[in-house]
NUNUMAR-538882 format. One record per residue (C-alpha): x, y, z; residue in three letters. Coordinates in Angstrom, 3 decimals. Each point is the difference from the previous one (the first is absolute). Layout:
% residues N
PT          X          Y          Z   residu
PT          X          Y          Z      ALA
...
//
This chain:
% residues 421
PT          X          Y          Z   residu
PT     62.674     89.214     75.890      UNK
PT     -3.775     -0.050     -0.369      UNK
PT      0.062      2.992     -1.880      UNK
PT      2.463     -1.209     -2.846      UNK
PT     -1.093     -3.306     -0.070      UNK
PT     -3.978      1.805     -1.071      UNK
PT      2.244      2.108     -2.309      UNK
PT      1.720     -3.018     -1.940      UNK
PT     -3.493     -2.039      0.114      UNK
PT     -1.863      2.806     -1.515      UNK
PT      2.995      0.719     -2.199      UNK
PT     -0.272     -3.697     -1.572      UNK
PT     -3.903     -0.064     -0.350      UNK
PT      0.676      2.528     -2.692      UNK
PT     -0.858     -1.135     -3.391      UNK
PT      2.621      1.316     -2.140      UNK
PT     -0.977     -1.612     -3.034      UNK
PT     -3.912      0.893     -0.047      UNK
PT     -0.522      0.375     -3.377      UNK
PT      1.178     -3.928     -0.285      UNK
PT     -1.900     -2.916      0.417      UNK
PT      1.023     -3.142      2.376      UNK
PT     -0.812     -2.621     -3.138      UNK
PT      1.528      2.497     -2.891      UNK
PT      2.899      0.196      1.880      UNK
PT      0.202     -3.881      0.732      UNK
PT     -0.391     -0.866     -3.504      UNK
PT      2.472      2.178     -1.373      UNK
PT      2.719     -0.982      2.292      UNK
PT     -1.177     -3.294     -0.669      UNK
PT      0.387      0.001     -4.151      UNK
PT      3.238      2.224      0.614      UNK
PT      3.663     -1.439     -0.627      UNK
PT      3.030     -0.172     -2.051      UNK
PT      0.613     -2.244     -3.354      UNK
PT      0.568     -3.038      1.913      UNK
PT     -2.987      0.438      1.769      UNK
PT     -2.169      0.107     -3.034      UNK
PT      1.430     -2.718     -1.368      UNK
PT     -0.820     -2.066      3.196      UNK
PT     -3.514      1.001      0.208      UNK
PT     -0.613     -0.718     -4.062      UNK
PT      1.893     -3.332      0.964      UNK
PT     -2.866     -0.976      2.569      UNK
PT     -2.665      1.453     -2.115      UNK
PT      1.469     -2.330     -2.540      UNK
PT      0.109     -2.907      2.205      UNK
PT     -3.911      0.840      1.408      UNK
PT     -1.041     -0.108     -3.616      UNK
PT      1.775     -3.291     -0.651      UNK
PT     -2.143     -1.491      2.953      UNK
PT     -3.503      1.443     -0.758      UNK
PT      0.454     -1.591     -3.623      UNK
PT      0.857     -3.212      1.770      UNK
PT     -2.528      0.530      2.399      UNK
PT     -3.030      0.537     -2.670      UNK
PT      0.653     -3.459     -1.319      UNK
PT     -0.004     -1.358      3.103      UNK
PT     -3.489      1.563      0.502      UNK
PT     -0.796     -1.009     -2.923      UNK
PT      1.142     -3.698     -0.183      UNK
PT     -0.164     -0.742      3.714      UNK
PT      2.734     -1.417      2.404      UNK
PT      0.186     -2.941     -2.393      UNK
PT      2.763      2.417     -1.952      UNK
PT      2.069     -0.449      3.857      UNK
PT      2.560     -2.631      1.101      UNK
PT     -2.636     -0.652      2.972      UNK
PT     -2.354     -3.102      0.054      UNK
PT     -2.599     -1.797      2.286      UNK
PT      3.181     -1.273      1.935      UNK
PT      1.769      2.787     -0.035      UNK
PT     -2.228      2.804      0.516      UNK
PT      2.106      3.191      1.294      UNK
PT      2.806      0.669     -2.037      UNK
PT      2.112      3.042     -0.690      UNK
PT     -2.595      2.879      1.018      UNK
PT     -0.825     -1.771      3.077      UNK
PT      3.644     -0.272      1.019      UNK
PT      0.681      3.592     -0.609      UNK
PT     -2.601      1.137      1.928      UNK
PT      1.342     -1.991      3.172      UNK
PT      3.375      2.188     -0.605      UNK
PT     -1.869      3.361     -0.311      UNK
PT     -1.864     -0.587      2.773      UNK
PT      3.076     -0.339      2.475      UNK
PT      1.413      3.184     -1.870      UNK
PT     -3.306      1.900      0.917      UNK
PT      0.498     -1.139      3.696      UNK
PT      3.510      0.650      0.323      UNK
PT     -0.960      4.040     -0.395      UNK
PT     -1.024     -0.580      4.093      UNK
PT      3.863     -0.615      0.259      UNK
PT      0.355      3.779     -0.443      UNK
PT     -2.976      0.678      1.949      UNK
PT      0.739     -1.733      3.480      UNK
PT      3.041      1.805      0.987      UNK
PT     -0.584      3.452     -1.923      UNK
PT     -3.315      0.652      2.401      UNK
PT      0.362     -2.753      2.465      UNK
PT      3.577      1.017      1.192      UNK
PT      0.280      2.908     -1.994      UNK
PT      2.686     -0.425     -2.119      UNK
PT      0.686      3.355     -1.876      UNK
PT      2.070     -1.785     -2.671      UNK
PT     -2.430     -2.559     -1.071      UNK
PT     -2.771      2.504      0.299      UNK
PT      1.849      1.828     -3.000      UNK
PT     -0.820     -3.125     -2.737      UNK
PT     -3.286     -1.279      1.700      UNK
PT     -2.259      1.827     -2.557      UNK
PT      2.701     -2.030     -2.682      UNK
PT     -0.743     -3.115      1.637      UNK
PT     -4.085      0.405      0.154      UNK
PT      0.379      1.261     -4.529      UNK
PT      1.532     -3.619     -0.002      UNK
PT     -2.446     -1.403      1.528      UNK
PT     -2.842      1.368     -1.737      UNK
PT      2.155     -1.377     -3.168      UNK
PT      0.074     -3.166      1.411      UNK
PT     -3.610     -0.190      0.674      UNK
PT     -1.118      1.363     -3.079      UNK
PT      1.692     -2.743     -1.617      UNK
PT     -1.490     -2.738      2.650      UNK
PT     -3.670      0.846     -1.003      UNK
PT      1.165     -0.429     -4.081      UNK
PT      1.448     -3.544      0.425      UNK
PT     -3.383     -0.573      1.934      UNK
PT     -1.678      1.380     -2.780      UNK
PT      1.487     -0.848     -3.061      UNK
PT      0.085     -4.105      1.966      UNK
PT     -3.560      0.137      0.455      UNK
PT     -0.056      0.260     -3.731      UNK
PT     -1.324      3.370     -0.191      UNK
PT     -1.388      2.999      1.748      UNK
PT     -3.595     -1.580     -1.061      UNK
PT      0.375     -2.288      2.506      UNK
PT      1.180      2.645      2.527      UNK
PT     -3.468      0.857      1.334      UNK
PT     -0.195     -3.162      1.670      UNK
PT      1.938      1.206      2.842      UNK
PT     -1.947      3.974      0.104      UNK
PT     -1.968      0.008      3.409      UNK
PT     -3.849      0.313     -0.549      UNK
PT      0.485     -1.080     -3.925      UNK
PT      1.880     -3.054      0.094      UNK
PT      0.461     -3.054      1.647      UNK
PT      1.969      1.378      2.763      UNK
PT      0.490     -2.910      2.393      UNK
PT      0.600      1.937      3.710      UNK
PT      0.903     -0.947      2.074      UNK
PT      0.922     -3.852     -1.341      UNK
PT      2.144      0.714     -2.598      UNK
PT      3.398      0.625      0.393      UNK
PT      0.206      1.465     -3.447      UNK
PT     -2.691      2.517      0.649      UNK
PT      2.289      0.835      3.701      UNK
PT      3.093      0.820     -2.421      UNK
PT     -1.914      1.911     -2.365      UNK
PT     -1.041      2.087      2.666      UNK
PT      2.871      0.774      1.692      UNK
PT      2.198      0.721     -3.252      UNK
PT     -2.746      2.261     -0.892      UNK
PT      0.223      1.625      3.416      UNK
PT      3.725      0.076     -0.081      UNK
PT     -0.039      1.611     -3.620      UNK
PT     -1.876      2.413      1.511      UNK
PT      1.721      0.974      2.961      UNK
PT      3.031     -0.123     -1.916      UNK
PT     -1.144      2.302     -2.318      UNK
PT     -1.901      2.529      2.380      UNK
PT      2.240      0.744      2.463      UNK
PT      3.057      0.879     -2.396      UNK
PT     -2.125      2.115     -1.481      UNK
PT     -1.205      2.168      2.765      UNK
PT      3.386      0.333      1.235      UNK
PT      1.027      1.467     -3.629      UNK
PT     -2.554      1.771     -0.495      UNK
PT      0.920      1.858      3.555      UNK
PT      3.314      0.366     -0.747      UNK
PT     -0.934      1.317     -3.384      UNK
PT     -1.255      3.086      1.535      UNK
PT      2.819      0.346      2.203      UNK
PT     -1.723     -0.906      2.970      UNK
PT      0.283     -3.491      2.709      UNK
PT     -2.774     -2.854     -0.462      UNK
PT     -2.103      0.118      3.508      UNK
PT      1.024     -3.409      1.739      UNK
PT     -3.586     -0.889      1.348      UNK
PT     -1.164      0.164     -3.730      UNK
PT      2.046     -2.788     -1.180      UNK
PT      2.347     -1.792      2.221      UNK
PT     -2.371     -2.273      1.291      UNK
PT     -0.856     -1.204     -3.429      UNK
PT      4.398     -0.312      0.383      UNK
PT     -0.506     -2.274      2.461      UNK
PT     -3.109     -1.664     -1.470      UNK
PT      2.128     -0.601     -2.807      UNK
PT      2.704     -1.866      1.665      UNK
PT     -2.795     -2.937      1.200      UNK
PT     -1.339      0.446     -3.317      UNK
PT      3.409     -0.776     -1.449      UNK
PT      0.354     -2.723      2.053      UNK
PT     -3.348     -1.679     -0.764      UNK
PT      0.451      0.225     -3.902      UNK
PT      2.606     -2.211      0.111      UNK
PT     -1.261     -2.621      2.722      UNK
PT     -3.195      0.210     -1.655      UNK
PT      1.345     -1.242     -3.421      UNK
PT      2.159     -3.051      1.842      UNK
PT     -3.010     -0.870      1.877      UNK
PT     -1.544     -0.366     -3.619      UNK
PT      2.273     -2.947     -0.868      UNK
PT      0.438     -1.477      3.050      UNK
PT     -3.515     -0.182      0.658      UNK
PT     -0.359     -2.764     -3.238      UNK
PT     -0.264     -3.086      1.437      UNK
PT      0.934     -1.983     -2.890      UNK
PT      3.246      1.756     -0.638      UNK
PT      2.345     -1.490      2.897      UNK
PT      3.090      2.005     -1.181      UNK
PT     -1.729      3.229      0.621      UNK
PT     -1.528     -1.502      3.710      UNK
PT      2.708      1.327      1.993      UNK
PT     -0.113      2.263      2.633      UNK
PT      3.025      1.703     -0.980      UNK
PT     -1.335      1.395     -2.805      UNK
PT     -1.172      3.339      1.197      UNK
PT      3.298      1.053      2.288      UNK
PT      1.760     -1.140     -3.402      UNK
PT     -2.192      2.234     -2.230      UNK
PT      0.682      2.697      2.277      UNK
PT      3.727     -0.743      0.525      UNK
PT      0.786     -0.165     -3.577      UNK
PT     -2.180      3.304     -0.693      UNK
PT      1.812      1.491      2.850      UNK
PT      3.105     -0.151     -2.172      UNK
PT     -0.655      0.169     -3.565      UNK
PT     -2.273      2.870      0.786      UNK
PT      2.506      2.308      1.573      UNK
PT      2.882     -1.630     -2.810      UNK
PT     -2.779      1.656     -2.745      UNK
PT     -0.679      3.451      2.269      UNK
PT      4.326     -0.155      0.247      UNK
PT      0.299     -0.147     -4.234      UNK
PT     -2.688      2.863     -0.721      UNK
PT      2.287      1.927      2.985      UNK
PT      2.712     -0.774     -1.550      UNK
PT     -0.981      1.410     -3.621      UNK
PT     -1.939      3.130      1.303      UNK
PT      3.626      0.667      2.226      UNK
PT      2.333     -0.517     -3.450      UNK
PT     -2.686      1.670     -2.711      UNK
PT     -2.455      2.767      2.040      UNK
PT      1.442      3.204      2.437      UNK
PT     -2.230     -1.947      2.698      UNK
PT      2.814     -0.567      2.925      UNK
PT      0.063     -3.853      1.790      UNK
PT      2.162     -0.222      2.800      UNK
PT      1.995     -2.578      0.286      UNK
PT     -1.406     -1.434      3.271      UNK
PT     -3.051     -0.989     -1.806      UNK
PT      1.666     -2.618     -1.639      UNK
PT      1.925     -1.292      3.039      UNK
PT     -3.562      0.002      1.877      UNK
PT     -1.662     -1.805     -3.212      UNK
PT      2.932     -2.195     -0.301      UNK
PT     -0.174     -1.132      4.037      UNK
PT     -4.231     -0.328     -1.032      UNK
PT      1.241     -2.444     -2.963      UNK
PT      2.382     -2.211      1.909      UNK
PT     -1.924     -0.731      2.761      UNK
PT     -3.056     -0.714     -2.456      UNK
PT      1.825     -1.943     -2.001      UNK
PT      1.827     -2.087      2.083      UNK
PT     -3.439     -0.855      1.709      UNK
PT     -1.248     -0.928     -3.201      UNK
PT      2.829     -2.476     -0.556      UNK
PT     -0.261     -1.247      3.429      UNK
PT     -3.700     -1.094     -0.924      UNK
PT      0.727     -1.294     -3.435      UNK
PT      2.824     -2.441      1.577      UNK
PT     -2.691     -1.369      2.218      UNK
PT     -2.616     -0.388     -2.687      UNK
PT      2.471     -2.159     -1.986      UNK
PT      1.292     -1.921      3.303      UNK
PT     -4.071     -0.494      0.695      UNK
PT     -0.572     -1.178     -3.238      UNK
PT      2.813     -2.490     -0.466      UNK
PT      1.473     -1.255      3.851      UNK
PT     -3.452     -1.689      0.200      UNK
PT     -1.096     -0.778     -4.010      UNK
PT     -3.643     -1.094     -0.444      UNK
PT     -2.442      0.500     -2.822      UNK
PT     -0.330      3.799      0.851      UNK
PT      3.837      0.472     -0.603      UNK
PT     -0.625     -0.671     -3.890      UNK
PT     -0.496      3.636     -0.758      UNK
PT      2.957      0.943      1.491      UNK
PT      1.581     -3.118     -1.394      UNK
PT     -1.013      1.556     -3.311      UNK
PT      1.046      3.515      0.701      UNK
PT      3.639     -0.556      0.580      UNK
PT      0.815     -3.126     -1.056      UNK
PT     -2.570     -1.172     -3.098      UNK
PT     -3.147     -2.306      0.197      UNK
PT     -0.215     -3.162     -2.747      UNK
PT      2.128      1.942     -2.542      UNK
PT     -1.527      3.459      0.507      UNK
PT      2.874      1.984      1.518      UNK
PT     -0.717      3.796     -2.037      UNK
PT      0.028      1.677      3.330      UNK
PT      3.167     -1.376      1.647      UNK
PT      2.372      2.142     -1.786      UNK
PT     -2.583      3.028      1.148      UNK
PT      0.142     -0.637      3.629      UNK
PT      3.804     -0.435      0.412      UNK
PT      0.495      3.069     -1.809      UNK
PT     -2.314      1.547      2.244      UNK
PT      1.832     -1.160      3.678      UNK
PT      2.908      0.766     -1.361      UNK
PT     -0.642      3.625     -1.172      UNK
PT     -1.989     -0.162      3.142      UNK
PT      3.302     -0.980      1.750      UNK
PT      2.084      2.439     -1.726      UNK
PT     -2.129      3.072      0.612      UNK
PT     -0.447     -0.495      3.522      UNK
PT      4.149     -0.128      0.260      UNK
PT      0.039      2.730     -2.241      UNK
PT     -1.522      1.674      2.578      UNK
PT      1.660     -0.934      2.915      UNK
PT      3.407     -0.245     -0.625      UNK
PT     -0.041      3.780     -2.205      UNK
PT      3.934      0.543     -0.004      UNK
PT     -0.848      3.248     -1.959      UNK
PT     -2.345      1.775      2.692      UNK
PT     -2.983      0.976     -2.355      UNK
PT      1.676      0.264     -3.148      UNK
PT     -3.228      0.604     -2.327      UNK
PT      0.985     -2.572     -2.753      UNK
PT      0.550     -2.503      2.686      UNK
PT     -3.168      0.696      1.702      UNK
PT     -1.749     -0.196     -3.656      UNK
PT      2.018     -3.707     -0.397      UNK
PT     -1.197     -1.143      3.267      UNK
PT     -3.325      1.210     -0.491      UNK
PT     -0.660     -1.813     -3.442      UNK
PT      1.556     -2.973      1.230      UNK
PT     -2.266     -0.209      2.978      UNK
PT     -3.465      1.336     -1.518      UNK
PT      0.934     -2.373     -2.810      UNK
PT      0.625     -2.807      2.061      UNK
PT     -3.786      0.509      2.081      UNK
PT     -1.771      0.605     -3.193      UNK
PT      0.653     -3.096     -1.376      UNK
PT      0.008     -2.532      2.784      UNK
PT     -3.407      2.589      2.009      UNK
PT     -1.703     -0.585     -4.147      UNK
PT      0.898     -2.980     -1.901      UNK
PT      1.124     -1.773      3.034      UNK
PT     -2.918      0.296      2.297      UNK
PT     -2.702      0.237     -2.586      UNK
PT      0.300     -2.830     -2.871      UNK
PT      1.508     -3.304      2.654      UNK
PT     -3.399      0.762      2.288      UNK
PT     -1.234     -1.650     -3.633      UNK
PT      1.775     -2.964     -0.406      UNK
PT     -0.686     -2.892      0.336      UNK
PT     -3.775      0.857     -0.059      UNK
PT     -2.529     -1.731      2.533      UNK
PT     -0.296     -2.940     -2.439      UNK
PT      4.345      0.019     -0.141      UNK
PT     -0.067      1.490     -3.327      UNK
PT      3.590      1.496     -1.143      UNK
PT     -0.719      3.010     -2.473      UNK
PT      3.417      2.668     -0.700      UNK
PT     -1.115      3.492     -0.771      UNK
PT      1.615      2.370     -1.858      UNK
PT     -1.717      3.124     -1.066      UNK
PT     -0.380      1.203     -3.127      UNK
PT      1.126      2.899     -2.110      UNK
PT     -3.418      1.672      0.329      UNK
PT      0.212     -0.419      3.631      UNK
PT      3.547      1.501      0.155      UNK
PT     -1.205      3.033     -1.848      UNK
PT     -3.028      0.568      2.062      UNK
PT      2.392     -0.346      3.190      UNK
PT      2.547      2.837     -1.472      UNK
PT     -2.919      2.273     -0.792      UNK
PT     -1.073     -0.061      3.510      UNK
PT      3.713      0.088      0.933      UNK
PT      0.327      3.604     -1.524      UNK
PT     -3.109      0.942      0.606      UNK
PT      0.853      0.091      3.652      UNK
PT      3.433      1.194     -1.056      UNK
PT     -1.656      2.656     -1.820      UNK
PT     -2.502      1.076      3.367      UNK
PT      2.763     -0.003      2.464      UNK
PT      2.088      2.504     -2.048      UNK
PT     -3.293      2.096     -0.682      UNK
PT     -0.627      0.187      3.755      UNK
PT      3.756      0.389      1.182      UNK
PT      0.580      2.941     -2.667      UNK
PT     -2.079      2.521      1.708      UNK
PT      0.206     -1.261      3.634      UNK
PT      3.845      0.760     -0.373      UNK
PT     -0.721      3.651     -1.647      UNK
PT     -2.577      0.563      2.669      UNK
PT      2.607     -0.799      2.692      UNK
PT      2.606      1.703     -1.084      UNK
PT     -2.044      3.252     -0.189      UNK
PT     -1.003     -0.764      3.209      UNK
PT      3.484     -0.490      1.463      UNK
PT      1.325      3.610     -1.694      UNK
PT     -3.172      1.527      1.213      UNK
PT      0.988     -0.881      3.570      UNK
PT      3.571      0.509     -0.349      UNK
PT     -1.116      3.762     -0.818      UNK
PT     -1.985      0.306      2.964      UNK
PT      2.760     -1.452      2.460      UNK
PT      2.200      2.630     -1.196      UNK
//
């Protein structure tokens, strides 16, 4: 057994492809694809122009051009990056039981789940970026150059560890291709503990950014200590519904196989996530309103209006209740894994977290102000460009990455189907 166990070993560290580069490779299966393909990748080069124009006025005019003010000072960019983060965590849902209890399925789609994440981060550092008004400003927060606050700044904590998660995301994936690439098996010791560093690291992302809000003093509707299990509850299942749609398309448009018992095993992930999530929401609200005081009035204005202002009530009910809907979507799935109902339920319930995890959180922690000031916000065209730019530019990265990582593994998969013959 020895003996043919050298044999196949020796067998797969054969190059077959030497006259071929790793990265030439990559970026041809990368730019490769049908019509429809084409048209989707001019459609988010399209939509990435769109935004950079936007964006250069912004640069050039300032945030004055935004729907944000001295009242309302996070807007739309600042609420998206709150999503993306929990989508970059939720990559660790893969990760836990494909090498902690060594689930072969979900080890199949756990280099899918780490090209979303990379996506999602990617698009994290750009809403930083393009809120800070531009990447001028970005050197503030470069060790050694800028004014890099460590260890009291909570900002300067999440920079660091969505820089360190970027980069484990990104390293480790690629090792493992580039392995399998030549036909041959990554060596565990040389990147499974950066696996399991990853899984803290995933973790601490998230946490990080709630401990950013709730550690404002002057913003009582963010001053809960709820708010990190939630941020990690709700990432914990629109996460894994995101990771489910890409699945879903790569099963119905690529010769990539996905069993069906990864989406039963993502689907159990979701429910349990998301009815956690509700559980928590319901006892925000009963917090906020069994006992009212002066603190309730953000909440007050959330999902019921404040003095007239009432622009984000229709938001958050739409948001429970696709929030509601997804989750028994999900639970109640008379079809068994029917892919369109998957895709519904999925929507629904990545819908339903983006907007009350965004808008929800981010813009009542405003209002009133300290002094009681009641200020709507709305953002502005300009903004809404900028934020679909960055939307397809992380669009446009996850299908750049994903491309070639399914190629490689395919290859990889015939190349050891051969040898088990």
């Amino acid at each position: 057994m020895s003996v043919r166990r050298d044999a196949k070993e020796k067998t797969m560290t054969t190059n077959p492809n030497q006259g071929r580069s790793f990265i030439s490779d990559c970026m041809r299966w990368s730019l490769s694809g049908g019509i429809g393909f084409k048209i989707y990748i001019i459609a988010l080069l399209a939509v990435m122009a769109v935004g950079a124009f936007s964006y250069t006025r912004q640069f050039q005019e300032g945030l004055i051009i935004t729907g944000m003010s001295d009242i309302v000072s996070w807007g739309l960019y600042i609420s998206n990056f709150t999503f993306f983060v929990g989508v970059a965590a939720a990559a660790v849902m893969l990760i836990l039981p494909a090498y902690m209890l060594k689930d072969k399925d979900l080890h199949e789609v756990v280099i899918i789940g780490e090209c979303v994440a990379v996506g999602a981060l990617v698009m994290c550092l750009m809403f930083i970026t393009v809120d800070m008004g531009g990447p001028l400003k970005v050197w503030h927060m470069i060790p050694g150059i800028g004014l890099f606050n460590w260890p009291s700044s909570i900002l300067t904590w999440d920079m660091l560890v969505l820089n360190g998660y970027l980069a484990l995301n990104s390293l480790v994936p690629l090792y493992i291709l580039y392995c399998n690439y030549h036909n041959r098996e990554p060596v565990g010791w040389k990147y499974k503990p950066f696996v399991f560093l990853s899984i803290f690291w995933a973790v601490s992302i998230h946490m990080t950014t709630a401990f950013l809000y709730q550690g404002l003093p002057a913003r009582p509707f963010w001053n809960n200590p709820l708010l990190g299990p939630r941020f990690l509850a709700s990432a914990f299942a629109a996460g894994p519904a995101v990771i489910m749609v890409v699945l879903i398309a790569i099963k119905q448009n690529t010769k990539y196989s996905v069993d069906e018992q990864i989406f039963l095993k993502l689907k159990r992930i979701i429910v349990v996530s998301a009815v956690i999530n509700l559980l928590m929401l319901f006892s925000e609200v009963f917090k906020e309103f069994y006992t009212f005081t002066h603190h309730s009035l953000s909440a007050q204005y959330l999902f019921f209006g404040l003095e007239g202002h009432n622009s984000l009530v229709p938001w958050i009910w739409t948001a429970i209740s696709l929030n509601i809907i997804g989750t028994l979507l999900f639970a109640f799935d008379p079809t068994k894994g029917n892919p369109r109902y998957l895709m519904v339920a999925a929507i629904s319930l990545f819908t339903g977290i983006w907007i009350e995890k965004g808008f929800g959180l981010i813009i009542p922690g405003f209002v009133p102000s300290p002094m009681g000031e009641v200020v709507d916000y709305a953002p502005t065209s300009n903004e809404i460009l900028i934020t679909l730019g960055v939307l397809a530019t992380g669009a446009l990265v996850v299908t750049m990455l994903i491309k070639p990582a399914l190629a490689v593994l395919l290859k990889y998969k015939e190349a050891k189907a051969k040898i088990l013959k």
